[in-house]
C-alpha positions as CSV (number, residue, x, y, z in Angstrom):
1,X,88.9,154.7,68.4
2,X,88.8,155.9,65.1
3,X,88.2,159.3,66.1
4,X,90.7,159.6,68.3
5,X,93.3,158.3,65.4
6,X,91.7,160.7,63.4
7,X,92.1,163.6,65.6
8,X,95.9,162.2,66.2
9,X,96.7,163.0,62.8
10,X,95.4,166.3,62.5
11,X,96.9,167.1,65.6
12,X,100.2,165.9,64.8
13,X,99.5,167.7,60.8
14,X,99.3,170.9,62.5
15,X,102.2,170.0,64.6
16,X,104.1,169.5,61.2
17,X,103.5,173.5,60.5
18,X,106.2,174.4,63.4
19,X,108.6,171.3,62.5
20,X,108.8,167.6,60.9
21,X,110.2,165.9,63.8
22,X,107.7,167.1,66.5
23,X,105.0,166.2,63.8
24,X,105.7,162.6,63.4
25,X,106.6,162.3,67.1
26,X,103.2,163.3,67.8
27,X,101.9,161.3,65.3
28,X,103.6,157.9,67.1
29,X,101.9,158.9,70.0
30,X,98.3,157.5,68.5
31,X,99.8,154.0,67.9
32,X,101.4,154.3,71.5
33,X,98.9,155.4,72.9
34,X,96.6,152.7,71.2
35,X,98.9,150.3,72.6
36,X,98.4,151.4,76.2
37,X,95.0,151.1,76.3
38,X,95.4,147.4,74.9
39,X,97.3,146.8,77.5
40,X,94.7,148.3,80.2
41,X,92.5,146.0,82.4
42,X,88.8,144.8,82.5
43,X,86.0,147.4,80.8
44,X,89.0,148.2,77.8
45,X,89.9,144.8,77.3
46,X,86.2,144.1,75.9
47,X,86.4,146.9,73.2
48,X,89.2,144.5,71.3
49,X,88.1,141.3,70.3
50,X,89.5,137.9,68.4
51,X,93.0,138.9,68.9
52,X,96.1,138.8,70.9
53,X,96.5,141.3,73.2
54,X,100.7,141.0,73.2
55,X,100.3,141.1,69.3
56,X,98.4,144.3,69.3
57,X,100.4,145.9,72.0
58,X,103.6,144.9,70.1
59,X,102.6,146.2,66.7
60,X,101.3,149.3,68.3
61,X,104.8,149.8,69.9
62,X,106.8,148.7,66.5
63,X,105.1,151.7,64.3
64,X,105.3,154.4,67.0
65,X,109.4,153.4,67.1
66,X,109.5,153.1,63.4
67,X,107.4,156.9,62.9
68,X,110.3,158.1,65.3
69,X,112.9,156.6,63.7
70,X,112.1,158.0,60.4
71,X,111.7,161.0,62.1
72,X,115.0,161.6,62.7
73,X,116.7,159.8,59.5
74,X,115.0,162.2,57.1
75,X,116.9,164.8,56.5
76,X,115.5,168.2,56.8
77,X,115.3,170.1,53.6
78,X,115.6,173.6,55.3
């Protein structure tokens, strides 16, 4: 999982070269997609342990919306 965060944000870095808001909408897309596989059935559920599954899906969800949402309040300095 790290890995794949990892990868997220040099993906979403490189994204930031062509422009700001594609970058960080990108970059929600680890969170969200970290959220979706919480949410997945039996062989992923075993990766996640001692927590609650609505919890993580929920937080997962509330920073790809807030990474969006500062996406677009920040103004661009073009």
């Amino acid at each position: 999982m790290l890995l794949a965060c990892l990868l997220g944000i040099l993906i979403a870095a490189a994204c930031t070269i062509i422009d700001f808001r594609l970058g960080a909408i990108v970059l929600a897309v680890v969170p969200a997609g970290l959220a979706m596989m919480r949410a997945m059935p039996e062989p992923w559920e075993e990766v996640w342990t001692n927590r609650s599954k609505s919890v993580d899906i929920g937080t997962g969800l509330f920073f790809a919306v807030v990474l969006v949402a500062l996406a677009f309040v920040v103004p661009e300095s073009r």
